[in-house]
Every structure is written in structure tokens, then in C-alpha cells.
KETI-116384 format. One line per 2 residues: for each residue z, x, y of C-alpha. Coordinates in steps of 0.02 Angstrom, whole numbers, padded with zeros to 5 digits. Example, Ala and Ser with C-alpha at 12.3 -4.5 7.8 and 13.67 -1.06 7.14 Angstrom:
BEGIN
00390,00615,-00225 ~ 00357,00684,-00053
This chain:
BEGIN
00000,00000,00000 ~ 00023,00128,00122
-00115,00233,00087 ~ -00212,00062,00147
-00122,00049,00288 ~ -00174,00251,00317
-00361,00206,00305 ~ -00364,00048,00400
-00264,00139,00544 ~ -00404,00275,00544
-00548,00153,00522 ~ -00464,00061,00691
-00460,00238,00771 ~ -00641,00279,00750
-00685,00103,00810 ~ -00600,00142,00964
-00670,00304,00968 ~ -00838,00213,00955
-00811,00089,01074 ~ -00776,00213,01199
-00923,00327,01187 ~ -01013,00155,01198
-00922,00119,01376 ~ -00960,00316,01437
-01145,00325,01370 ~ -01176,00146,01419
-01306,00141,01589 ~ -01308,-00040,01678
-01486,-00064,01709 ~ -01476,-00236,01809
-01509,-00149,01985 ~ -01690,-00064,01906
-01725,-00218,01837 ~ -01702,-00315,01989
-01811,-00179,02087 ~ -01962,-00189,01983
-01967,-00384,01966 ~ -01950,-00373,02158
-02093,-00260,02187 ~ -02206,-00348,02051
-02188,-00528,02111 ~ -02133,-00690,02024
-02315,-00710,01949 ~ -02356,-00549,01888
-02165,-00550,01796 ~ -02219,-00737,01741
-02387,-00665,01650 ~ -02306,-00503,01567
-02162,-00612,01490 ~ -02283,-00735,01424
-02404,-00584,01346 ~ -02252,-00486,01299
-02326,-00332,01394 ~ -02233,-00149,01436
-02215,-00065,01551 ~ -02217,00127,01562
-02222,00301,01621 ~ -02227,00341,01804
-02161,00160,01873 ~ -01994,00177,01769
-01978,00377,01836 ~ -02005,00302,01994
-01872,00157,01970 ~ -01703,00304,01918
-01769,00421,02016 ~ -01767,00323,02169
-01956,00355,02235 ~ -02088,00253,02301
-02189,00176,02122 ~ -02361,00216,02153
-02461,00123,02019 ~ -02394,00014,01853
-02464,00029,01682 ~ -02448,-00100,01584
-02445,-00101,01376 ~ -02484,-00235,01250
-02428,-00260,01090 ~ -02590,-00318,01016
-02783,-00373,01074 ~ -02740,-00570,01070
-02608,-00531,01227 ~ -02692,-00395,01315
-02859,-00520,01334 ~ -02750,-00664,01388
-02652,-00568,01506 ~ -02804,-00526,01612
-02878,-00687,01593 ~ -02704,-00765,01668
-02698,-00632,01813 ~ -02906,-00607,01868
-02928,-00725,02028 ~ -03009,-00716,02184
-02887,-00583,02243 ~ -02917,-00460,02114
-03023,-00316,02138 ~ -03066,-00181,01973
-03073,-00004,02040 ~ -03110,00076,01863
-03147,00027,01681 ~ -03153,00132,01539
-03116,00142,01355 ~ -02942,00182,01377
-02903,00087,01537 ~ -02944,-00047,01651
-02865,-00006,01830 ~ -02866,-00165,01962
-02792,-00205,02112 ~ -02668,-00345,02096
-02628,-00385,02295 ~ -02553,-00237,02333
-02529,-00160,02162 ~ -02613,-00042,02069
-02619,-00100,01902 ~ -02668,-00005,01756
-02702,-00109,01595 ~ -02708,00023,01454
-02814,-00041,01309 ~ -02864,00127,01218
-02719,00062,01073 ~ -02582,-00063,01056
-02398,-00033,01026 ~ -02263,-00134,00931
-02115,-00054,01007 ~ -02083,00065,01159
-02051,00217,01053 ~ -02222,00213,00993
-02284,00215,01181 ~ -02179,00362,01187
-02278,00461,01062 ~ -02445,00454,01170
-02352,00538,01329 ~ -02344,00693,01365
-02179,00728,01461 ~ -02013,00675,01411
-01962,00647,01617 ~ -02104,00489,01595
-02045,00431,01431 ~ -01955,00296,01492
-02013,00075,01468 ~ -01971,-00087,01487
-01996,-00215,01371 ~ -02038,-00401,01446
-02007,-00487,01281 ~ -01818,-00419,01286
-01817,-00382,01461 ~ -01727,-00225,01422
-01757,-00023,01459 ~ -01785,00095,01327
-01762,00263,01386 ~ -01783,00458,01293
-01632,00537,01252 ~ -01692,00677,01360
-01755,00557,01492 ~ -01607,00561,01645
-01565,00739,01609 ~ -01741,00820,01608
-01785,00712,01755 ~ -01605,00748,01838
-01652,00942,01818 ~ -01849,00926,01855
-01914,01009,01692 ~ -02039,00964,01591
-02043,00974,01426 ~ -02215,00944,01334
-02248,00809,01183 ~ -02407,00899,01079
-02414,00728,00984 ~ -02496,00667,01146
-02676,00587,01159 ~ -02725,00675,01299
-02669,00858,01342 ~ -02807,00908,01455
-02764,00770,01585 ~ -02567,00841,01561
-02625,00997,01599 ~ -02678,00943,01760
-02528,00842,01791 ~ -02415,00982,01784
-02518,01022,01967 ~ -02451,00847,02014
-02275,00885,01950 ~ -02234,01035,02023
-02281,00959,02186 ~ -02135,00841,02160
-02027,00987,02131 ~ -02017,00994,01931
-02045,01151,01852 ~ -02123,01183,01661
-02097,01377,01573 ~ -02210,01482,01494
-02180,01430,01322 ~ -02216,01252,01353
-02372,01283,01485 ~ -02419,01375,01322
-02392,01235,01218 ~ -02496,01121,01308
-02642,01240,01320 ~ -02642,01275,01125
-02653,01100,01106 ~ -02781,01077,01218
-02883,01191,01101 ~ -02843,01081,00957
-02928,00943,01015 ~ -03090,00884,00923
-03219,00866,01057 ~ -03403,00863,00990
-03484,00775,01132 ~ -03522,00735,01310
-03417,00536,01268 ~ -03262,00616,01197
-03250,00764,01337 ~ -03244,00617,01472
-03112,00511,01366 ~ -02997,00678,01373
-03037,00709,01563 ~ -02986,00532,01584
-03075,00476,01735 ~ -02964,00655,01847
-03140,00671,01940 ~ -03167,00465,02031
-03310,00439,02084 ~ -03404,00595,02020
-03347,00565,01847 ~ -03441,00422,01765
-03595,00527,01837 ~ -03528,00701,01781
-03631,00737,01618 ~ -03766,00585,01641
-03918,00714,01650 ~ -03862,00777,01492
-03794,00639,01371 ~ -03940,00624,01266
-03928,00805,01237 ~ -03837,00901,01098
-03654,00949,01176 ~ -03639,01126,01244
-03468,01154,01289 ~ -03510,01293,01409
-03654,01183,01490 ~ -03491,01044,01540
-03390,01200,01585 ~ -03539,01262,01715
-03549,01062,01771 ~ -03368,01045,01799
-03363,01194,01905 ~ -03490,01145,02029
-03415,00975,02047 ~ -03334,01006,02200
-03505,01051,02279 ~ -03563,00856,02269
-03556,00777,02433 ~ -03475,00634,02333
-03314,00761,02302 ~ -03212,00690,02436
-03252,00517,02435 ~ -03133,00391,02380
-03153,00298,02218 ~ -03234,00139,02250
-03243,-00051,02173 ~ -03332,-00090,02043
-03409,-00267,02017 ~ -03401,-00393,01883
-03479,-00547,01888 ~ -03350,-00613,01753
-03184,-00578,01681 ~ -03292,-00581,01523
-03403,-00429,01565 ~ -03240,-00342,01548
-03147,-00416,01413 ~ -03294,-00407,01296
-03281,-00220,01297 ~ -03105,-00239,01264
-03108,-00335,01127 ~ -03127,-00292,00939
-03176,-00469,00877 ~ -03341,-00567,00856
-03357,-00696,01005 ~ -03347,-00856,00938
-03532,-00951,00979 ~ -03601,-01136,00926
-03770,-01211,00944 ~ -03750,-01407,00996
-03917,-01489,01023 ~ -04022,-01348,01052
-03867,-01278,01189 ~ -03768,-01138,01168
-03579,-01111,01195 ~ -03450,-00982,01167
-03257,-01001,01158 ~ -03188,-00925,01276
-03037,-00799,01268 ~ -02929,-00936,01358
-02986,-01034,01207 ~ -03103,-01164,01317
-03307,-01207,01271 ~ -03408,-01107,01411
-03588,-01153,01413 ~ -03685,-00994,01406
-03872,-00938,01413 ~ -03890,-00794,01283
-03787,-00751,01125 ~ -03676,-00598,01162
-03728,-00453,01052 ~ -03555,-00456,00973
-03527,-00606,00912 ~ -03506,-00752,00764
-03588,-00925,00752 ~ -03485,-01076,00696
-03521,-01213,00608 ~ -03555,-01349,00731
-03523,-01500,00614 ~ -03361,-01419,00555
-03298,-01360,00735 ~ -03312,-01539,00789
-03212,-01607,00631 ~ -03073,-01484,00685
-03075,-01510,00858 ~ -03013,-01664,00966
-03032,-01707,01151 ~ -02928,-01807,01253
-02889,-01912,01398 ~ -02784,-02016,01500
-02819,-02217,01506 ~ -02731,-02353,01559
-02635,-02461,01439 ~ -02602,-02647,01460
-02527,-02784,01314 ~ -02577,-02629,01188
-02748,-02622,01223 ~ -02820,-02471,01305
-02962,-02469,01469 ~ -03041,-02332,01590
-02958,-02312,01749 ~ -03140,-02277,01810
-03219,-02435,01740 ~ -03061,-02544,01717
-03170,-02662,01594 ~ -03224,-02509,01468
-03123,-02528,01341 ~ -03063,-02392,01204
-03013,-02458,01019 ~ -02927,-02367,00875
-03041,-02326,00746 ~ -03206,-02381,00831
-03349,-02294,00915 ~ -03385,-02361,01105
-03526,-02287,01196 ~ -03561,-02273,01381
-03614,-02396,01495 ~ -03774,-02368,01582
-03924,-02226,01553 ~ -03882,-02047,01597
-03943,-02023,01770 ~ -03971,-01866,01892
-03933,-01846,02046 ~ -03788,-01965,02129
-03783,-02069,01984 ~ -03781,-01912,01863
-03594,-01979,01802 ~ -03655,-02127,01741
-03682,-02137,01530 ~ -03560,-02034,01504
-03385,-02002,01453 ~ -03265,-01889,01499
-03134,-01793,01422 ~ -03036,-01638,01437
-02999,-01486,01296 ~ -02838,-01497,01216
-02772,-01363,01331 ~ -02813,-01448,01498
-02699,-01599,01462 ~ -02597,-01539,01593
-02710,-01556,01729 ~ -02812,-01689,01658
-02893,-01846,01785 ~ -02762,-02004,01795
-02612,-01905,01721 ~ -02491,-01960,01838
-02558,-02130,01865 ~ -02455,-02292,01829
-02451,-02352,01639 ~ -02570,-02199,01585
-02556,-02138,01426 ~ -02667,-01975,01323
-02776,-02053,01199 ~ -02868,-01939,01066
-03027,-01943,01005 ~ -03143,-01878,00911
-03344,-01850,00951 ~ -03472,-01810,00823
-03637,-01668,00880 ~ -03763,-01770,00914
-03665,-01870,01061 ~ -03594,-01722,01138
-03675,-01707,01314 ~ -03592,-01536,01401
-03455,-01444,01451 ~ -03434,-01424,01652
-03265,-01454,01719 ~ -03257,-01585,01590
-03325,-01614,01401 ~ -03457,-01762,01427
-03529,-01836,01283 ~ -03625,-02029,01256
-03503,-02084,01108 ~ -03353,-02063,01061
-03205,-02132,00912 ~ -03022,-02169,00991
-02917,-02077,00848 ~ -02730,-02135,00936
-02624,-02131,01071 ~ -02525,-01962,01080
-02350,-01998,01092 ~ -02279,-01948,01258
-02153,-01803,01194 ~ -02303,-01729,01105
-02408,-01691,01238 ~ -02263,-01645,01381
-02186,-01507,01244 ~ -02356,-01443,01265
-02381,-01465,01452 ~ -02204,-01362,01483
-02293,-01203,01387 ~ -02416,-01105,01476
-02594,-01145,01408 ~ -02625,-00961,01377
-02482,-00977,01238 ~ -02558,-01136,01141
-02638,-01091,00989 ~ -02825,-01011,01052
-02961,-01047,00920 ~ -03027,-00881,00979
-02910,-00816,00864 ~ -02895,-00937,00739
């Protein structure tokens, strides 16, 4: 009996003991946290919760070291949330400044947003093992909303040294950085400037495309033009060294970067994205699904991409909208004397016209993901109705789906379709992905 009391007394000793390294290694985080949802704005915190993003590197440096964050880069855990985040956050106020394979950098009002996409990361430790220096090894994760920070993080960054990662994907642009460092005050020894140069020389570059994925866009402008008389050519290493050295003699040198348009979120995303666009042919018209999981009519088939069948996408898929319902029966609001029916086929009133009358002979109905702004939601004794609509009376897709007949499958019950509206669209299931 006592030599139980004897253990349990030093098992409650160590707990102590435990508890209070805890309290002395424990770092409250609240004020960083604060400081960067400040500085990136209700919305842009909004999207990166919802996509589960990162962020990493320089920004967090910037946050415990008390200087002014000069751009944010921003990791996803997997293609599906890296395509909807920059769906969510492209509007008329965005502007891209550069897009390559690794990275897509835009302005976001007034920040300069980096949205890596060279490789996606589960966890911020694997995020870690791309950098190069421990004193940027530092994330925070918007699906726990908490910091993950080095070991070696606070004190190397406390003492300005850095100390050099050879695991990382790109050593020739940390070999430049250490120029960028040092500027800041930090300091790196021989044995790790050593280091990174060996590493450097380890690298497997066997053409013109995977010298400018290692420069990583260091050059602006001049970069994307850097080797372009040459890239058909077999690589000569000491032809890019010669090219890189006259670089600064282009009257282009000293020019800022500058914007580079897209007609389309699209033209970006679909060099992004590993998986076959989603396409269907519907009397003789072509559409794609988009990656906010909505029917976009388009013109040509992309050159990556998958055809559906159209008989079975319209067996799977339902449309919807809002009517008014009186003594259980269910009527337009537009024409209060069209009348909808479980279980039978109505068809439009009317021809389909052009012009001013273009909206007659046809019906109107919105994608299971626009129920929240669908016409007549908040009107007076409205309720969602469901139906169904087979190929051949499916008209278009505009800012509505049109089509000349359709089959009233129910009325959605009221708790269905608000659970839905209180999630944001982008996290409803997207038949991009299905």
C-alpha cells in the first residue's frame, strides 16, 4: 500500500512538473491573430475559413516580429478549395499581377495576395518542408484558427540567423533571398551559405521550363521573356547563364511588373486545375459546369475536358423555384393563373419570342445553389417547388435556366432549403467534383 501511495505521489509530481513547463513554454497568440484578421478584412478571413486555406512564411515573420507584412501567401489543402477560393474572392476589384505554375499573385484591394498552387498541404508542417529558412517557418491554420510555429522559429528570428532547410523546392530563389535578409539585418555562416549552394547544384534542371520554375519569376517583367528565343532549342546551361547576365542591359530592367489580363476567372483556374472540365451537349448547345458548380453556356469545348451524359445529368439534376401557394395548390407569381401540379408536366404559355417579348414561352428556374437569391423568395405565401426538366425542353442558361416544359416533383420543405441558404454556396456539394 505504500509503495502505491510512493508512485501516485511521483506520478502527481511530474504532472505538475508538466503542467508547468506547459504555463512557461505556452505563447498567447490572440494579439497576432487579431492583427492579421485586422489587416486582411472580414471577407478575405470569411473565404479562407470556408476553403480551409494557410497562411505562411513572410506574413507570420512579419506578425512576431512586429514589421510592416508586405504580401500574404495563402495555402490550400487540396485542388477542390484552392479553385473555390478564387472563384469566391475574383471581382471587379481584383487585379492578377503574375501567374505561373507555382503561383498566382493578385491584388486583393490593397493586398498582395499570393495563391500558391505548385502542391497542396494537409497540415502546416508539411508547408514547412518546402521553405527554406527556419525564421519563415511559421503558419496559421483557418480551419483551427490556430499558429503553428518551428521550434527554432522565435529564437532564430529573435537572433537574426538563418538557418537553411535543403529539403526545400526551391534553393536558387533562397539563395537570392539571403540578399533580401541580410538587408533586414539577419546574418547566415559559411557552412550554411555552403549548404544552400550545394543544393543548388543538386537540382535536376534539363530545360529552359524547369530553370524558370527554380528562378521563380526573381526577374518581373523580363522573366516570362528571358529564354523565349531559345525554348524550342536543346537547353545549354551556359547559353541561360550568358542570358541571365545581360539581363540587366534590357531597357525593360527597371520597369515595374505589370497586370496581366484575363478575360475570366476560368482562363486561370483551368491551368490550375488537374481535372477534366465537366461539358454537355443539349440540343446542339454546349455547356460546362463551372468550378462554382453552375451550367455556363460556352462556345468551344476546352481542350481538357469530359462530356456527360446529357440524359443522365438531367435525371440527377433538379431546378427550382419560388411560387405562390394558395388552398394547396401552387401558381406563378408572374402569371398568377399558371398553375404548377405534382406529378404533371405544364408547358409555357405563349410562343418563344425575341426581342421585348423574348420572356414569353418560357419558364424559369434557378440551380440548386442559387436558392438563396432566387426571384419571389421573400414574397408573401412563397414557397421552393422542385422540378424536374427532361433535354429536349431545356431552352438556356443566362441568369436563369429557361426551358418550355417542365414536371413539379414537390414542395421543399422550408427547413430544407434555409439549412442550405445559411451555408455559403461555395460549400454545397459542387458536381464539378462529384
Amino acid at each position: 500500500m505504500a509503495e502505491f501511495y510512493i508512485i501516485n505521489e511521483l506520478v502527481q509530481k511530474e504532472i505538475e512538473k508538466g503542467i508547468e513547463q506547459f504555463k512557461r513554454d505556452y505563447i498567447n497568440t490572440q494579439f497576432e491573430k487579431n492583427k492579421l484578421y485586422a489587416y486582411l478584412g472580414e471577407d478575405l478571413v470569411k473565404a479562407l475559413k470556408h476553403h480551409k486555406g494557410f497562411i505562411a512564411g513572410g506574413t507570420i515573420t512579419s506578425l512576431f516580429c512586429n514589421r510592416e507584412i508586405n504580401d500574404v501567401d495563402v495555402y490550400f489543402r487540396d485542388e477542390e478549395s484552392i479553385l473555390g477560393f478564387m472563384s469566391e474572392v475574383w471581382s471587379g476589384g481584383r487585379h492578377v499581377v503574375s501567374h505561373t505554375k507555382k503561383a498566382t499573385q493578385l491584388m486583393y484591394n490593397d493586398i498582395n495576395l499570393q495563391v500558391i498552387h505548385f502542391q497542396y498541404f494537409n497540415k502546416s508542417e508539411e508547408i514547412f518542408n518546402t521553405f527554406d529558412f527556419t525564421t519563415c517557418m511559421g503558419c496559421f491554420d483557418f480551419a483551427t484558427e490556430q499558429f503553428t510555429l518551428h521550434p527554432e522559429f522565435l529564437r532564430h528570428n529573435s537572433q537574426r540567423i538563418l538557418k537553411f532547410n535543403s529539403e526545400t523546392a526551391f534553393p536558387i530563389v533562397s539563395l537570392l533571398r539571403v540578399q533580401k535578409y541580410e538587408k533586414k539585418g539577419y546574418s547566415i555562416s559559411k557552412p550554411e551559405f555552403i549548404r544552400i549552394l550545394l543544393t543548388c547544384m543538386n537540382l535536376d534542371i534539363e530545360s529552359y521550363d524547369d530553370l524558370k520554375e527554380q528562378l521563380g519569376g526573381m526577374y518581373g517583367i523580363n522573366y516570362d521573356k528571358l529564354f523565349e528565343d531559345v525554348k524550342d532549342e536543346p537547353f545549354d546551361l551556359q547559353e541561360a547563364i550568358d542570358k541571365i547576365a545581360n539581363i540587366a542591359l534590357d531597357e525593360d530592367y527597371f520597369k515595374k511588373p505589370v497586370s496581366i489580363e484575363f478575360n475570366n476567372i476560368d482562363d486561370i483556374l483551368d491551368t490550375i486545375a488537374k481535372k477534366p472540365r465537366k461539358v454537355l451537349e443539349v440540343n446542339g448547345k454546349l455547356y460546362k459546369i463551372g468550378y462554382d458548380g453552375f451550367l455556363e453556356s460556352i462556345n468551344n469545348k476546352p481542350e481538357y475536358h469530359e462530356m456527360l451524359d446529357t440524359d443522365q445529368y438531367f435525371k440527377e439534376n433538379k431546378f427550382y423555384k419560388f411560387v405562390k401557394k394558395a388552398d394547396d395548390k401552387y401558381f406563378s407569381f408572374y402569371d398568377k393563373s399558371f398553375e404548377y401540379i405534382i406529378g404533371q408536366e405544364v408547358e409555357a404559355k405563349g410562343t418563344i419570342g425575341t426581342g421585348w417579348n423574348s420572356d414569353k414561352g418560357k419558364l424559369f428556374f434557378n440551380e440548386k445553389l442559387d436558392n438563396n437569391s432566387s426571384t419571389y423568395r421573400n414574397e408573401k405565401d412563397g414557397v421552393l417547388i422542385e422540378v424536374s426538366i427532361k433535354p429536349e425542353d431545356f431552352l438556356d442558361v443566362g441568369s436563369h435556366i429557361t426551358a418550355r416544359k417542365c414536371t413539379m416533383i414537390r414542395e421543399v420543405p422550408k427547413e430544407e432549403y434555409e439549412e442550405g441558404a445559411n451555408k455559403k454556396k461555395k460549400e454545397l456539394p459542387n458536381p464539378f467534383f462529384a
